[in-house]
N, C-alpha and C positions, 0 to 999 in steps of 0.2 A: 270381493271379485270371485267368482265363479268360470265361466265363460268368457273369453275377450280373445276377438279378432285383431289381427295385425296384420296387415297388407302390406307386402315390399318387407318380407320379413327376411331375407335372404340379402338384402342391403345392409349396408354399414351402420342408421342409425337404427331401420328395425330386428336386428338380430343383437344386435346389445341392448335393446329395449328386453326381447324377451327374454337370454337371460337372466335381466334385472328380476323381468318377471317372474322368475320361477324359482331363482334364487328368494325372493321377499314371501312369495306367498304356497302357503302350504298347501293346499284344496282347488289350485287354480288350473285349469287346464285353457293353454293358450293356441289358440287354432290360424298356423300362420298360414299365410296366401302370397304366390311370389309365381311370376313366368322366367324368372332365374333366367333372363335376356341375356345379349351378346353383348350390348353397350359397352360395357369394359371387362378383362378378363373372369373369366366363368368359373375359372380355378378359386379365387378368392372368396366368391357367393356362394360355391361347392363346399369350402373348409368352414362358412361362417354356419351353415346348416350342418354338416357331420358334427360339430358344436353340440349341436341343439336336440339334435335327433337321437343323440345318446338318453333322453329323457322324457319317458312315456307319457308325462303330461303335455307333451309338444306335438299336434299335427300338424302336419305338414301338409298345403293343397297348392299342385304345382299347376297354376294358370294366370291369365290376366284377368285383371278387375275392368277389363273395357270388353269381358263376357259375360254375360248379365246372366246367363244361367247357370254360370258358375258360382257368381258372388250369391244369388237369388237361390241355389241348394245350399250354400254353407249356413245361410242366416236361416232356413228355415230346420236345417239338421242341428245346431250346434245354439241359438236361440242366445248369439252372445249379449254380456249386457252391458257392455263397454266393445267399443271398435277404436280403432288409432289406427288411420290410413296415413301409410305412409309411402306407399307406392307408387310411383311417379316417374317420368319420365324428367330424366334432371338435366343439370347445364345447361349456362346460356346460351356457349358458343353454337353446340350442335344442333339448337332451337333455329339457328340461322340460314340451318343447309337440310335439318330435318324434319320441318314442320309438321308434317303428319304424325308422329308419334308422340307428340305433345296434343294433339287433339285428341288420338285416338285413348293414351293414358291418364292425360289429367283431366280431362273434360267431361268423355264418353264414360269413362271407369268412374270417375270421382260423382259424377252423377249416378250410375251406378249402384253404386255406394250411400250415397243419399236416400233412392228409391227404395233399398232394403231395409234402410232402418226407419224409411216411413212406414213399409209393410208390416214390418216387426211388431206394430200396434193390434193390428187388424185383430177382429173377434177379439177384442176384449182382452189380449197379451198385454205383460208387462211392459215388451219391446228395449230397446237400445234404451238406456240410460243415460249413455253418454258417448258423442261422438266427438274427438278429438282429433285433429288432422296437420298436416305438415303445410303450413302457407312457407314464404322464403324474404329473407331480409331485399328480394330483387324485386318486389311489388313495391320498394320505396324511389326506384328511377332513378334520376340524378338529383334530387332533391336535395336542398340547398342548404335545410336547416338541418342541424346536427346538435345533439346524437336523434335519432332519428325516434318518434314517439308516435304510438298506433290511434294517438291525435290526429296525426296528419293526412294531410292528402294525399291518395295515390291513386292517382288516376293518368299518370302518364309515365306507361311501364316502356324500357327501353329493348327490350328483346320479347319476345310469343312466349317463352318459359314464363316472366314476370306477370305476363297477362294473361295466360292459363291459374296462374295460384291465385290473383287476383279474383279473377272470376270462382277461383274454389271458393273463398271468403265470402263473396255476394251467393252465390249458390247456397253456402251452409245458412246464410241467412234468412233468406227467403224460405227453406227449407226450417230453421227452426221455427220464423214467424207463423208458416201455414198450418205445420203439425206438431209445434212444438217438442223440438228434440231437442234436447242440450246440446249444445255444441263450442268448441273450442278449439279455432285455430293457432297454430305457432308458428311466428315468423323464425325461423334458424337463419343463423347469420354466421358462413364460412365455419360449416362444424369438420374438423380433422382428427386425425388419431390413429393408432394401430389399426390394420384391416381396414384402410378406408376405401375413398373412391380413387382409383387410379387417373381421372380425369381432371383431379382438383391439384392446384399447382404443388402442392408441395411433395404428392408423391410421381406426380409427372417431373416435377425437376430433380427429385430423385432417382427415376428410370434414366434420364437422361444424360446426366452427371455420369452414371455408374457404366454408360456406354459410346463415355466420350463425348457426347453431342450437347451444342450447346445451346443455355437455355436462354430463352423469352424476357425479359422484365418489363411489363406494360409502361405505359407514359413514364416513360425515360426513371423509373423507379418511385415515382412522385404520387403513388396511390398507399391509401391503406385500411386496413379489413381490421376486421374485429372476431377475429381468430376465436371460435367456443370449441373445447375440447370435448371428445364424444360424453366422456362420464358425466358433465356438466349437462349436455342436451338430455341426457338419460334421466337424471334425477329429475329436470322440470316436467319432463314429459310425465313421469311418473306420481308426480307430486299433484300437476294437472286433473292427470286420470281420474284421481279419487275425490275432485268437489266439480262435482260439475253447475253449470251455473242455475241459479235457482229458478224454477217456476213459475211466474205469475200472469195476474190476470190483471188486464189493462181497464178506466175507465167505462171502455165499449164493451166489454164482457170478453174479448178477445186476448188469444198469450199476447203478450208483452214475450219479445223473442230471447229465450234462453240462449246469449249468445256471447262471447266472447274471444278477442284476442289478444295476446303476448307476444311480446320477442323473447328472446331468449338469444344472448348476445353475450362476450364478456365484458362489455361497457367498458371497453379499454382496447381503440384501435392501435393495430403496429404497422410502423411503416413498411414496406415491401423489401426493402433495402436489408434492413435491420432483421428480419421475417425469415431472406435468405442467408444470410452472416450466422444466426443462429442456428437453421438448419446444416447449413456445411460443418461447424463445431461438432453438433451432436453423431452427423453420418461419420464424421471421424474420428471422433469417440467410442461408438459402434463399431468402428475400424467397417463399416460397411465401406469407407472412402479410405486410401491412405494416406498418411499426416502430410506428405509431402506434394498432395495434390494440387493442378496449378489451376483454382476455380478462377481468379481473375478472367484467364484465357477463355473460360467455357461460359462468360455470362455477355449477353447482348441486351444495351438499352435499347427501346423501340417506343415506337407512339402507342397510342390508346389504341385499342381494336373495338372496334361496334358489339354494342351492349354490352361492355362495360361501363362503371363508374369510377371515380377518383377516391371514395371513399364510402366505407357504411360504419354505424356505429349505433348501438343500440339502445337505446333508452330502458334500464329494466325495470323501472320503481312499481310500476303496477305488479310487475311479478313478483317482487319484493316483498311489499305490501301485503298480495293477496296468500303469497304460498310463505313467505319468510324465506325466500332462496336468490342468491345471487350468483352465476357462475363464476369460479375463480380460479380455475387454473392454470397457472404462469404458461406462457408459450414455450420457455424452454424445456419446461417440462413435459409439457405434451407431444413435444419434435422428441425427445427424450425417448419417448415412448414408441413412439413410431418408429425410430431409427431401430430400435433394441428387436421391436417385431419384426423388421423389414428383414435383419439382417439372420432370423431366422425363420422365417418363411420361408424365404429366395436361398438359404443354405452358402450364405457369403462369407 
């Protein structure tokens, strides 16, 4: 690797991606892309880049990928040969009240994106090698059969977020079929951890807890996720990066589409219940909570809320198979870790 673009590098899972990146490889210079949004606090995407930016192999290009002259001068100044778009416009819930910025980021950008690594050929360029990208465990709906395997059907996504990634998938497809670009999507399935997304339940019911208020537990506690901790998304991603899928020529003379996809899950749901119990241990081991906290008071069962599911779970044998990786890191460990960061972030 030489060259390799990261989009959404100022995010939780691509600024530990890079990182990884720069930590593993000696000669790499990784050119991140990020509009470093308001979605959730700006302070946390500010600390994950001061990170990074200590590190002359890291540029930094602060825009959206739904500017096409933006992405369209990086790919022609920087000529990277691996991309990992992982920029996006995320959550289900705010997919429900914010639908323009799901079109405008995963669609408009992600295409975007696409068009540049088609260009990348032109005159007789090397071009993109390999493009790898962020689908979500929420292209599998309510689906029925479990754990859930990139076998199946998805075609009936429950919130605009699932059907915007979904369409990423079809898009990279089509897009490797016509110009043949390797490509490889990742389904991520509830990734957490130090630094993460303050949107995602377990550092929201951490905000919450720590300010008296009390929290949410969807269908009456009776849901469960398949919890992947960030170091876990990072290696497959990583491990990804460097085989991309191979080349060939079909029958008609025509590519056969360089294409694939993976979850990337811990193949081991927890119940929501159990999820929260662990997390209030570890806040209070962290002493970010104190021992004598009264959580029963501050937890509320409620129904299901639209575009959620009762449960995801991940099938990872092809990833297994193809990279020798399975992620495995225990949930207490990883709230472990979060609690430890949280409590010195925040200066608790």
């Amino acid at each position: 690797m030489k060259n390799v673009i990261v989009t959404g590098a100022a995010g939780f899972i691509g600024s530990n991606l890079v990182k990884r990146l720069l930590a593993d490889n000696k000669d790499i210079t990784v050119i991140g892309i990020d509009s470093v949004n308001d979605y959730y606090d700006v302070r946390i995407k500010e600390w994950r880049l001061e990170n990074l930016t200590k590190d002359s192999r890291f540029i930094f290009i602060k825009g959206s990928i739904a500017d096409k002259f933006l992405i369209d001068r990086a790919f022609e100044k920087y000529k990277p040969e691996i991309v990992v778009n992982l920029a996006a416009q995320a959550g289900v819930r705010y997919s429900i009240t914010n639908p323009d910025a799901y079109i405008e980021a995963n669609i408009i950008g992600f295409y975007n994106i696409l068009e540049a690594c088609r260009h990348s050929y032109d005159n007789g360029q090397n071009g993109v090698q390999h493009l790898v990208y962020a689908s979500s465990s929420s292209v599998y709906g309510d689906n029925k059969k479990i754990p859930y395997s990139t076998n199946d059907k998805v075609d009936n996504p429950v919130s605009l977020y699932a059907a915007t990634k979904r369409s990423n998938e079809l898009m990279a497809h089509s897009y490797s079929k016509l110009y043949n670009i390797p490509s490889t999507g990742l389904r991520f399935f509830t990734v957490y951890g130090p630094a993460g997304r303050p949107d995602m339940a377990y550092f929201g019911f951490t905000n919450k807890l720590l300010k008296g208020e009390t929290i949410k537990i969807f269908n009456y506690g009776n849901c469960k996720r398949d919890f992947t901790y960030i170091d876990d998304i990072v290696e497959g991603i990583s491990r990804v990066m460097n085989k991309a899928p191979e080349k060939k020529t079909g029958e008609d003379g025509l590519p056969i589409p360089p294409y694939k996809i993976y979850n990337i899950g811990n193949n081991q749901p927890e119940n929501l219940l159990d999820f929260v119990q662990i997390l209030q241990e570890e806040l209070t081991r962290a002493k970010v909570l104190p021992k004598d906290y009264d959580f029963e008071s501050h937890k509320e069962l409620v129904p299901m809320q639209a575009g959620d599911v009762p449960i995801t779970f991940a099938d990872t044998s092809p990833l297994e198979k193809d990279f020798g990786f399975k992620p495995s890191t225990p949930l207490r460990e990883g709230l472990r870790r979060f609690a430890e960061w949280y409590k010195d972030f925040y200066h608790i």
